[in-house]
LOTOR-660191 format. One record per residue (C-alpha): z, x, y; residue in three letters. Coordinates in steps of 0.02 Angstrom, whole numbers. Each point is the difference from the previous one (the first is absolute). Layout:
<recs>
{c3->Z; c1->X; c2->Y; rest->ala}
...
</recs>
This chain:
<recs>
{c3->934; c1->-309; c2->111; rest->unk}
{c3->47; c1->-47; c2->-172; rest->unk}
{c3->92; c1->140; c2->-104; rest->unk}
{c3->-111; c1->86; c2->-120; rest->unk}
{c3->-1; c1->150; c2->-78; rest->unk}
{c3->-58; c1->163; c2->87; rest->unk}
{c3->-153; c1->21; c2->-84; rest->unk}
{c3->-141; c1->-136; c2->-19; rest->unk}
{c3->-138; c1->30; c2->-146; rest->unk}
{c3->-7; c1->151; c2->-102; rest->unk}
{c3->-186; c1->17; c2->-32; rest->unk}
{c3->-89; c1->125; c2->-127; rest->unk}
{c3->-169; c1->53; c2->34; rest->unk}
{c3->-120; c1->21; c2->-146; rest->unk}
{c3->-165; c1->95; c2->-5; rest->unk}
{c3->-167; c1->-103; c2->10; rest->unk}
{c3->-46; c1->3; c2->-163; rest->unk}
{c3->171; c1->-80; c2->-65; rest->unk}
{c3->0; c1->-140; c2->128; rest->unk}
{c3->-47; c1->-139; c2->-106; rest->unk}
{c3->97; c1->62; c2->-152; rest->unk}
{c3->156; c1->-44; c2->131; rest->unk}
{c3->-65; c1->-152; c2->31; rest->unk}
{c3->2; c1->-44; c2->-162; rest->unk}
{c3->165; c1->54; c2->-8; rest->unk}
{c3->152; c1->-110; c2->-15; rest->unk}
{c3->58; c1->-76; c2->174; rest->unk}
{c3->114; c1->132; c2->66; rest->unk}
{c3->161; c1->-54; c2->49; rest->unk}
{c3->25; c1->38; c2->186; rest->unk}
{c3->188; c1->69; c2->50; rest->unk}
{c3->103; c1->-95; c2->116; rest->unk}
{c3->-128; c1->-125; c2->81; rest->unk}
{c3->-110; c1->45; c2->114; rest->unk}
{c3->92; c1->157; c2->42; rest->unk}
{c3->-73; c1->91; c2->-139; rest->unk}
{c3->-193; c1->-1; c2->-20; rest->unk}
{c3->-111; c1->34; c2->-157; rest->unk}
{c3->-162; c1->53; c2->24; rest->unk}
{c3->-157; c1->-64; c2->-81; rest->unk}
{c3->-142; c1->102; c2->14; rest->unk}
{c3->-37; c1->79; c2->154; rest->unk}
{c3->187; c1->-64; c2->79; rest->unk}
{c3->59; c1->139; c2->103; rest->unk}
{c3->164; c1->-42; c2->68; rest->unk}
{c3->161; c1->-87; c2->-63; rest->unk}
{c3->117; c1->-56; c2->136; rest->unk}
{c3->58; c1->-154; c2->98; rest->unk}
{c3->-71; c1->-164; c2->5; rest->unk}
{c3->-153; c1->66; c2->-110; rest->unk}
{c3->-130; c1->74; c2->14; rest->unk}
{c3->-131; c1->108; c2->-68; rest->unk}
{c3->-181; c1->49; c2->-14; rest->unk}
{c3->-30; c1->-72; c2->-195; rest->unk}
{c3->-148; c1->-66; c2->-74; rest->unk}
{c3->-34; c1->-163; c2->71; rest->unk}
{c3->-178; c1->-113; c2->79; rest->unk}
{c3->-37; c1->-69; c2->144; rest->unk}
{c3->-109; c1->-104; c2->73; rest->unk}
{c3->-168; c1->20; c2->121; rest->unk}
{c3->-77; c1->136; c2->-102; rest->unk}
{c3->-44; c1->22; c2->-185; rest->unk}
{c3->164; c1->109; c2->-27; rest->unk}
{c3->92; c1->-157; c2->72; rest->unk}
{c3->63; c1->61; c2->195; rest->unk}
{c3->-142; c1->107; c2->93; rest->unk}
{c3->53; c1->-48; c2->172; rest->unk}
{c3->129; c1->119; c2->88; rest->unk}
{c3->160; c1->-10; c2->55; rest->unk}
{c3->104; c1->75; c2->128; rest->unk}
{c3->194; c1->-1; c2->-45; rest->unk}
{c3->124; c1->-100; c2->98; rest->unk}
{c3->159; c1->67; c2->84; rest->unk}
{c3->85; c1->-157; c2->-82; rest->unk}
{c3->33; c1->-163; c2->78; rest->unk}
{c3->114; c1->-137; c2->12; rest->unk}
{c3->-11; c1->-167; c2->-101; rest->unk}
{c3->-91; c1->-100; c2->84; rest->unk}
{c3->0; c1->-51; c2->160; rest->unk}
{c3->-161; c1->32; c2->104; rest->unk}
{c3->-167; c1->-65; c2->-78; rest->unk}
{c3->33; c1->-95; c2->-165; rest->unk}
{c3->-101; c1->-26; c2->-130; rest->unk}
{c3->-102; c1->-187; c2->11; rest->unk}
{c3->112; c1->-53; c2->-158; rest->unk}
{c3->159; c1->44; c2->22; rest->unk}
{c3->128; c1->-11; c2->155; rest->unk}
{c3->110; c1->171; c2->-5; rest->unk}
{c3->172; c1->10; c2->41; rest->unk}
{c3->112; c1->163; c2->87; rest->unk}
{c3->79; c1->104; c2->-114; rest->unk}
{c3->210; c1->-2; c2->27; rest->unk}
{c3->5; c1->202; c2->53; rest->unk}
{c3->-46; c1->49; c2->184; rest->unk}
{c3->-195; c1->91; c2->-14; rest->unk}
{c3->-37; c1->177; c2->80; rest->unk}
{c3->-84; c1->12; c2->164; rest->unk}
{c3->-166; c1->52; c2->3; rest->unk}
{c3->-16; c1->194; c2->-36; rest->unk}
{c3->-93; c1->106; c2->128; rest->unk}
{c3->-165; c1->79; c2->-38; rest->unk}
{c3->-136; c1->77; c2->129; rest->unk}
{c3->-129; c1->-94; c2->35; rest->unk}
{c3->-185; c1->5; c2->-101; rest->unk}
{c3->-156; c1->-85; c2->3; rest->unk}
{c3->-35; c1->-77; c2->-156; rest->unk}
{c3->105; c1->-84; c2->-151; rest->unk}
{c3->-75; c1->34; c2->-167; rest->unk}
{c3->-80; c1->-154; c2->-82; rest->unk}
{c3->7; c1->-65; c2->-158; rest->unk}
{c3->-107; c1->-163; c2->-43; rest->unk}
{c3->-20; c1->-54; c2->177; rest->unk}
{c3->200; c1->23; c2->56; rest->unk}
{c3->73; c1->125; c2->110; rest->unk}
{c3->139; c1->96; c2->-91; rest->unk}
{c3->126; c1->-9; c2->121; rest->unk}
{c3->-28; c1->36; c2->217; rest->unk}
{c3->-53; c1->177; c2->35; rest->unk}
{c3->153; c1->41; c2->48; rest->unk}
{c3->101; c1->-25; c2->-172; rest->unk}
{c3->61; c1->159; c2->-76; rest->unk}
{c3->-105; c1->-11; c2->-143; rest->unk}
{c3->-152; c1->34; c2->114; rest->unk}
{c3->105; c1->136; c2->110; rest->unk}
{c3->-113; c1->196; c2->-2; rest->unk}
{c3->157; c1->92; c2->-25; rest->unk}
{c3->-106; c1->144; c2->7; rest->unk}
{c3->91; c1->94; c2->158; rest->unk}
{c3->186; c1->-86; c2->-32; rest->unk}
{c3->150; c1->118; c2->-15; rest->unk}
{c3->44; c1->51; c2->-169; rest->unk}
{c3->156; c1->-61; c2->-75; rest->unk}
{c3->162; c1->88; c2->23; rest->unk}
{c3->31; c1->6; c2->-205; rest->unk}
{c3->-213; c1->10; c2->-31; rest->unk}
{c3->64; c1->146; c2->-139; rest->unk}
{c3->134; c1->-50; c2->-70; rest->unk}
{c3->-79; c1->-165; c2->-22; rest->unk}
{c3->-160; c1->61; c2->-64; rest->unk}
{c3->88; c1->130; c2->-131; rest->unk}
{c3->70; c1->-160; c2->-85; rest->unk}
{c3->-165; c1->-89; c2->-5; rest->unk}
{c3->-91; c1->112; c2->-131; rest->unk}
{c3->-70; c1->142; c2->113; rest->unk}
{c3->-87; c1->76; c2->-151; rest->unk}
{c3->-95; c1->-175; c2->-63; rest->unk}
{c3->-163; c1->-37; c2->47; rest->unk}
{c3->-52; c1->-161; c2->68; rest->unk}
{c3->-45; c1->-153; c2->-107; rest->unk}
{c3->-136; c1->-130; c2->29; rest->unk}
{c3->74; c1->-147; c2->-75; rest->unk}
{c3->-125; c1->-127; c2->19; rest->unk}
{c3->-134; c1->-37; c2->-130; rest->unk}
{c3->-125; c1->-130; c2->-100; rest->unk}
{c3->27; c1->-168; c2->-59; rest->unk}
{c3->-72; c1->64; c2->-183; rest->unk}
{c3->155; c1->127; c2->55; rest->unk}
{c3->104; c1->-116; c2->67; rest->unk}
{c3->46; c1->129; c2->150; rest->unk}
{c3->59; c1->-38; c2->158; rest->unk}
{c3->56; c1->-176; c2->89; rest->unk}
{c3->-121; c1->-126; c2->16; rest->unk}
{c3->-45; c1->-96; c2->176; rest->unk}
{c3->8; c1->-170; c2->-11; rest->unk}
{c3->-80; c1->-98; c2->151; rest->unk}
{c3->-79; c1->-145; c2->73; rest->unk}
{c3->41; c1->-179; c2->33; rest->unk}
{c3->171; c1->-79; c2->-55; rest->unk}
{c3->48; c1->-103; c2->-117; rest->unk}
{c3->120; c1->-148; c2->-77; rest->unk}
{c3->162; c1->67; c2->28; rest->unk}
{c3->88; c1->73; c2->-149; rest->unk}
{c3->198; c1->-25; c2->-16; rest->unk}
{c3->63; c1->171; c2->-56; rest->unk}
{c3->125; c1->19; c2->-139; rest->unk}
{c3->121; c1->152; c2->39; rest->unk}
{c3->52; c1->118; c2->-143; rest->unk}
{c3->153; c1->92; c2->92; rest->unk}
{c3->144; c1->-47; c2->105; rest->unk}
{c3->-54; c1->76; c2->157; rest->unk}
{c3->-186; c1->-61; c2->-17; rest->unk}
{c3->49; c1->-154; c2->94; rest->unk}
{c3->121; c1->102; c2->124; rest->unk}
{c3->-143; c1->106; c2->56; rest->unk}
{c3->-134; c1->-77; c2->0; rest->unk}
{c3->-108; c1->-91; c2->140; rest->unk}
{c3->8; c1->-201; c2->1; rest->unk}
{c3->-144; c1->-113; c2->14; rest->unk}
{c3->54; c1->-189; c2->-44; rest->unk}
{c3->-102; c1->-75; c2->-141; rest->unk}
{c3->-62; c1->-182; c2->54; rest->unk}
{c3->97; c1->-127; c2->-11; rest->unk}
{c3->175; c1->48; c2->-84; rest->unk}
{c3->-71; c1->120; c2->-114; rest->unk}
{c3->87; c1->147; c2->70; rest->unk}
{c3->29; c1->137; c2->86; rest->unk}
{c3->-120; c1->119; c2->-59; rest->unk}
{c3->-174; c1->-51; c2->-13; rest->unk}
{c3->-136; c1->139; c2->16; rest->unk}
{c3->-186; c1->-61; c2->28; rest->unk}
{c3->-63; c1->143; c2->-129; rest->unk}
{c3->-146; c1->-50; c2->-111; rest->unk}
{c3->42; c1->-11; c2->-170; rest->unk}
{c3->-146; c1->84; c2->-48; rest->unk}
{c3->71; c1->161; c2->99; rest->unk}
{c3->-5; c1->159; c2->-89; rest->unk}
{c3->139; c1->104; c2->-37; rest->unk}
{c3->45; c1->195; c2->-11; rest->unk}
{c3->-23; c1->36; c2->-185; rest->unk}
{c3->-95; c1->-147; c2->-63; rest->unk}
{c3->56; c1->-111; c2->-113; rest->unk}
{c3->25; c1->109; c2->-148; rest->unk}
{c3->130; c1->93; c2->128; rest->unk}
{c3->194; c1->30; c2->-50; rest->unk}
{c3->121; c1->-135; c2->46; rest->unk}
{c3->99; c1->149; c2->63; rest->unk}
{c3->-143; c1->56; c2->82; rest->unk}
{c3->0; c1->-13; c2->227; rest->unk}
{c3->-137; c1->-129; c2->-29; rest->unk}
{c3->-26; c1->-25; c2->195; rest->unk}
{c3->-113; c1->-127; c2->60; rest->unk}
{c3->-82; c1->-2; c2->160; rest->unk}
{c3->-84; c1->-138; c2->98; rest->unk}
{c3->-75; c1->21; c2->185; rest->unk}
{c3->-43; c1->-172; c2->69; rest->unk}
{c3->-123; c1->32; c2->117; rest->unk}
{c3->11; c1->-167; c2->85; rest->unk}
{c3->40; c1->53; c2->177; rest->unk}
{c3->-120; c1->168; c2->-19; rest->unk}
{c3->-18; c1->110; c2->103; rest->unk}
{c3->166; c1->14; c2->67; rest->unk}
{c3->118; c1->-133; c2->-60; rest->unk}
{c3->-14; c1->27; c2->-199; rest->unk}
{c3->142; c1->-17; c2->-114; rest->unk}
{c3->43; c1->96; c2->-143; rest->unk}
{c3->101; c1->-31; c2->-163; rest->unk}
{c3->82; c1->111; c2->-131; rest->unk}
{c3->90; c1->-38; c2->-145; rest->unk}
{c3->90; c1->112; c2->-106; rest->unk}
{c3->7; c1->9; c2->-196; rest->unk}
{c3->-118; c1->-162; c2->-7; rest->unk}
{c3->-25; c1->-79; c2->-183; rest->unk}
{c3->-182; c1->-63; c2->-24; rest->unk}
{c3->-11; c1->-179; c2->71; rest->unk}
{c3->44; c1->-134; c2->-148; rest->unk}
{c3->-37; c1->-180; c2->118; rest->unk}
{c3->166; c1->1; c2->54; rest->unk}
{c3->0; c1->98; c2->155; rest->unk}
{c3->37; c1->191; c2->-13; rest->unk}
{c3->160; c1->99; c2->-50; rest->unk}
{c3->73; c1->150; c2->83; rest->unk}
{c3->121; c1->123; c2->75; rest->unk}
{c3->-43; c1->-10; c2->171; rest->unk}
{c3->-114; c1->-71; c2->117; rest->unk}
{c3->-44; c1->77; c2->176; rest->unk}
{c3->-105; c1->-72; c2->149; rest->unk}
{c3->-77; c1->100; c2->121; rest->unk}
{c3->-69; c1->-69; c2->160; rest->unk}
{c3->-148; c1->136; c2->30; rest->unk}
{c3->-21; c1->-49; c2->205; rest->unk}
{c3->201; c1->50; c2->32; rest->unk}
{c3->85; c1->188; c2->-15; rest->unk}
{c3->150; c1->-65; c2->-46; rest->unk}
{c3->122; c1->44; c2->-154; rest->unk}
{c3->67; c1->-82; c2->-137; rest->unk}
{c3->199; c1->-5; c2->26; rest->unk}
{c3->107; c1->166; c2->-12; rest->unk}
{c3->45; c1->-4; c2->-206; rest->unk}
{c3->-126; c1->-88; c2->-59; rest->unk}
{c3->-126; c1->68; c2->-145; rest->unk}
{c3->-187; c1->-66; c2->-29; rest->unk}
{c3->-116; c1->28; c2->-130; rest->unk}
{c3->42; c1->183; c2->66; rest->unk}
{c3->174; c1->69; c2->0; rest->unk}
{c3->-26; c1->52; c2->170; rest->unk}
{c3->-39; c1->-180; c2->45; rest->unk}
{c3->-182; c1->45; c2->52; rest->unk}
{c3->-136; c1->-99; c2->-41; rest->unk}
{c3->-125; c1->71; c2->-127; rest->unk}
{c3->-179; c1->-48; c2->56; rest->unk}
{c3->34; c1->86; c2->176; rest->unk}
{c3->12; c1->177; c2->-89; rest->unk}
{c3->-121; c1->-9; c2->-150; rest->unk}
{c3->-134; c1->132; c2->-13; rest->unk}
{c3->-162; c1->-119; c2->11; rest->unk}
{c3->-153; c1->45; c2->-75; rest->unk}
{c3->-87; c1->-111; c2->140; rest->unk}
{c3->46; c1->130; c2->122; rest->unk}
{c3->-23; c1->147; c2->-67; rest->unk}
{c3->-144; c1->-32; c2->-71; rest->unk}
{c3->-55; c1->-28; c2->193; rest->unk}
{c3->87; c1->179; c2->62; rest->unk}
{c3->149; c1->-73; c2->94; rest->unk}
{c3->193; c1->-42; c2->-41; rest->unk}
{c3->79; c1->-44; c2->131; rest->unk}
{c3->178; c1->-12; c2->-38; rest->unk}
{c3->149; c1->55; c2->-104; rest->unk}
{c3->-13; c1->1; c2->-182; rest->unk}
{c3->124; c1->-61; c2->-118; rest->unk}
{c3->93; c1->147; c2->-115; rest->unk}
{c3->167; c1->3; c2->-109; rest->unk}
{c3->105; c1->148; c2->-47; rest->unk}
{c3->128; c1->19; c2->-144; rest->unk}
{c3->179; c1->-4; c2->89; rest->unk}
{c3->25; c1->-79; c2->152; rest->unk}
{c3->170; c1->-9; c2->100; rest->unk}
{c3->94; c1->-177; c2->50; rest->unk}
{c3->-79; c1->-26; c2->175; rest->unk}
{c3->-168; c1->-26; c2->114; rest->unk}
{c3->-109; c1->21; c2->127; rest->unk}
{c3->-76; c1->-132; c2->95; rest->unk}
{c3->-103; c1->-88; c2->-51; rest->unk}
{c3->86; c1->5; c2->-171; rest->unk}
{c3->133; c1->-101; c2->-7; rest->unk}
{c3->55; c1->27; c2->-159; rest->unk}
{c3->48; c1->139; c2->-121; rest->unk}
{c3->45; c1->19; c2->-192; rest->unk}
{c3->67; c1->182; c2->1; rest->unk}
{c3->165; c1->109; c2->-8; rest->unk}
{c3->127; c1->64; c2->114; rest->unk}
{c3->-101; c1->163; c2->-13; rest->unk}
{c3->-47; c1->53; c2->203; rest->unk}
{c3->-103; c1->141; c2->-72; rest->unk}
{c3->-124; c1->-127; c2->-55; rest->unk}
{c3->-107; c1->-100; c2->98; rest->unk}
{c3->10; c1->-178; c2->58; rest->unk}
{c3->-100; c1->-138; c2->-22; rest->unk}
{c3->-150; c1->-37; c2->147; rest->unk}
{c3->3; c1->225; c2->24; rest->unk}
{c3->-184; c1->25; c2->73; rest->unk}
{c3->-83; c1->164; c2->-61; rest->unk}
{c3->-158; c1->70; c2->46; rest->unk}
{c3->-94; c1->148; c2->-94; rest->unk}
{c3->10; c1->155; c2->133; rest->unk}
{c3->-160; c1->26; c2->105; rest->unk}
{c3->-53; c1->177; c2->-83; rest->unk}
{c3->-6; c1->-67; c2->-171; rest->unk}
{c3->-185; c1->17; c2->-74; rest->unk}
{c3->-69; c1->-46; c2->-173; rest->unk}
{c3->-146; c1->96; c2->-69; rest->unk}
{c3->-138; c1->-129; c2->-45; rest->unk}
{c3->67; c1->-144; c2->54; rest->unk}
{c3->-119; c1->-160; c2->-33; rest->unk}
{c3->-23; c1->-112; c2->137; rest->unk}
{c3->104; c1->-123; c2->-65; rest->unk}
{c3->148; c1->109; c2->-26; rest->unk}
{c3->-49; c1->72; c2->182; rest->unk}
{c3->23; c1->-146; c2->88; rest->unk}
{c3->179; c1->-24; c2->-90; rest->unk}
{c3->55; c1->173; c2->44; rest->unk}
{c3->-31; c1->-53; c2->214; rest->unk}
{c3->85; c1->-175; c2->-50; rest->unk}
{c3->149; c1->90; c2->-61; rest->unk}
{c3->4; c1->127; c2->144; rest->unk}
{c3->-33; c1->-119; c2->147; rest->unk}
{c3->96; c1->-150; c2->-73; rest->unk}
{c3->108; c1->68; c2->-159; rest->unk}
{c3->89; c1->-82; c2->-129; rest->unk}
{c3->148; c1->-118; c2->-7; rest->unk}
{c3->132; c1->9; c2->-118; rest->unk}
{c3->19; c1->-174; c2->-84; rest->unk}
{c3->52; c1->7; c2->-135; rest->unk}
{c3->111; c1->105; c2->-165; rest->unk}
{c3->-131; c1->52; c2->-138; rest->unk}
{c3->-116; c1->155; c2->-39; rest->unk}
{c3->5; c1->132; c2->136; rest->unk}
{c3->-137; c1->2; c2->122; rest->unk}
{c3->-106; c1->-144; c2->-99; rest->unk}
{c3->-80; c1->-86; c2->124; rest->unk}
{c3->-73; c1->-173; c2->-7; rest->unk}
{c3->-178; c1->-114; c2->-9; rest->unk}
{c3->-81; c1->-115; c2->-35; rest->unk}
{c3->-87; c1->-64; c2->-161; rest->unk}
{c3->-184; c1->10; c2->3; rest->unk}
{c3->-136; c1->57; c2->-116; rest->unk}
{c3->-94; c1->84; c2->153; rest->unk}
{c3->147; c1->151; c2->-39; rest->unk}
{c3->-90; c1->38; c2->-157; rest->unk}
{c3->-139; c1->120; c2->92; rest->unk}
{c3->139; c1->88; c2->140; rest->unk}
{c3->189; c1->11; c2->-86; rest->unk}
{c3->-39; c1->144; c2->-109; rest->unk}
{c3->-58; c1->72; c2->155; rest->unk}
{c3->136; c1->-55; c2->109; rest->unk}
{c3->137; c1->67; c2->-130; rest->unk}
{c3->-97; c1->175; c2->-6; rest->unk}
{c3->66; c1->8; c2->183; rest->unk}
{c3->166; c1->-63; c2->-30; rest->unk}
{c3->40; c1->128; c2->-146; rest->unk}
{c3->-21; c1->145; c2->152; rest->unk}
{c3->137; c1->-131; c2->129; rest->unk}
{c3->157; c1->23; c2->-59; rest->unk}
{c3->160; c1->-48; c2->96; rest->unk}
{c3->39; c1->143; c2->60; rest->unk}
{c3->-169; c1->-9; c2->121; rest->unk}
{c3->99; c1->-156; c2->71; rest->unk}
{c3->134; c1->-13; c2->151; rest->unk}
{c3->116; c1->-133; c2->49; rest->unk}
{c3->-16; c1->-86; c2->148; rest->unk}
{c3->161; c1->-71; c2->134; rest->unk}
{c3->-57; c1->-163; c2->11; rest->unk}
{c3->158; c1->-70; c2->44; rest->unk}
{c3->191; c1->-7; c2->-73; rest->unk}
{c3->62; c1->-31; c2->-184; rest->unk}
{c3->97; c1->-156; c2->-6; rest->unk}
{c3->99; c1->-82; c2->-141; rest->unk}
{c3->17; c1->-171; c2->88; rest->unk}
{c3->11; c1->-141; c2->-131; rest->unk}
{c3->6; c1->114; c2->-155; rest->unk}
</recs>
């Protein structure tokens, strides 16, 4: 892993109503890389290789990105399917084996693709698993008093990642903006001798926060090609992406995720998450709750964060601080919690979050937890966020789902 500091993106949440004042703002100036995240509106997290839940479009749906997404465990660079444009290339650092999940029935789906096999640990019930050994002193670090935040939104908002998906197209050669964006990043040869990184993203791809968004902002940009749906799809993320000028696209980091395979990225290396997840895998779709069923782990960040992780993290942006918890900790909100009133929307979260719970992913707000853009949120987030004002994090518990590891940090 290359040396960075502790802590990725600092982030600061604004209310609704002064979202687009911040856009307007001058670009923030991000600290120390990647490391240290601002957040545009609706960003919830600051850590690692960058992430957040800002303001954003996608595409497939008037917001921009309607179709769902399950969340990755993380991959390697490339090396099953590849993408028809690009031949990928083995990254230098040994990859994980495959981490261990009971078996299910179904993948979630998000325009057309499987999110990963059944048995991928973002689609593991972890309703019955043994809770973790530190579940309280973990969770008294986490904000036990805060409520949980839907961070997902509009595209008149500009809340919440957008969902970019379909066909692929010309490669793009990507310009890298840090040191390490090269060292951690998955290859995919341009044609010819243009290259080692060429991603076959659309230039017409939409990115978290728009294009009025800060140049400091996390600015992810997803892309599912959907070429080898159902089960052989391949995802892309890129991490504080400038808007597409004709000359290919610039960022921090690049990640490929090969959606048919469980296995990890390397030990130490970040993502568009600083936990070296994927992002689409773990977003809060309004797709599927819309039809009563989530069906895996949600995505969620947390303010402090210790310098290790859980599988299938594989990368942290913490402190030497034990007390706090690592990157990839599952939680899941305890059986006897109820909420008075809940709307059916917000209902079918609260199950999702006891049968599946919540992955730590990233550094940012504590207990934000991450969606989609779409414009369909308009008639069920106030009612969704009525329920989350009564969840608070002390109605969660940590999960063992395996050991903390500092490998490649």
């Amino acid at each position: 892993m290359v040396s960075r500091p502790a802590s990725r993106r600092l982030r600061f949440h604004l209310p609704l109503s002064a979202a687009l004042l911040f856009m307007l703002a001058p670009a923030l100036q991000t600290a120390c890389s990647a490391d240290d995240e601002v957040a545009g509106p609706g960003e919830g997290n600051t850590n690692g290789a960058g992430n957040s839940s800002g303001g954003g479009s996608g595409t497939g749906t008037a917001t921009g990105s309607a179709s769902p997404t399950g969340s990755p465990t993380g991959s390697t660079s490339p090396t099953g399917s590849t993408s028809p444009t690009g031949t990928p290339t083995s990254p230098t650092p040994t990859t994980n084996p495959t981490t261990p999940a009971p078996a299910t029935t179904v993948s979630p789906k998000v325009a057309g693709c499987d999110i990963y096999p059944p048995s991928n640990a973002w689609n593991k019930n972890i309703s019955t698993d043994a809770v973790h050994a530190q579940s309280a002193t973990f969770i008294a670090n986490m904000g036990p008093a805060t409520g949980l935040h839907a961070d997902w939104g509009t595209s008149a908002e500009q809340y919440g990642i957008p969902i970019n998906s379909g066909a692929p197209g010309t490669p793009q050669v990507l310009t890298w903006t840090t040191s390490w964006g090269p060292k951690e990043s998955d290859k995919l040869l341009c044609p010819g001798a243009g290259g080692n990184f060429c991603y076959p993203i659309p230039t017409t791809s939409l990115i978290e926060g728009g294009p009025s968004a800060a140049s400091g902002a996390d600015r992810h940009l997803l892309f599912l090609d959907t070429t080898g749906a159902p089960t052989n799809c391949t995802l892309y993320e890129l991490y504080k992406t400038q808007n597409y000028t004709g000359s290919g696209f610039t960022a921090a980091n690049g990640a490929i995720f090969h959606l048919n395979s469980n296995a990890l990225r390397p030990d130490g290396w970040t993502s568009g998450d600083a936990a070296g997840l994927p992002i689409l895998p773990g977003l809060v779709r309004y797709a599927e709750v819309t039809a009563g069923a989530v069906k895996h782990a949600l995505r969620f960040t947390v303010g402090s964060t210790q310098q290790g992780y859980i599988h299938p993290a594989t990368h942290a942006a913490g402190s030497a601080n034990a007390s706090l918890p690592p990157m990839g900790l599952r939680v899941r909100l305890k059986a006897g919690k109820t909420v008075a009133g809940a709307s059916p929307a917000a209902q079918t979260l609260i199950t999702a979050m006891k049968t599946y719970g919540l992955i730590l992913a990233d550094n940012g707000s504590n207990w934000y937890i991450t969606g989609d853009m779409n414009d369909g949120w308009s008639t069920i987030q106030s009612g969704i966020q009525s329920a989350f004002n009564q969840i608070h994090g002390s109605d969660f518990e940590a999960v063992n789902s395996g050991a903390i590891s500092t490998a490649g940090l």
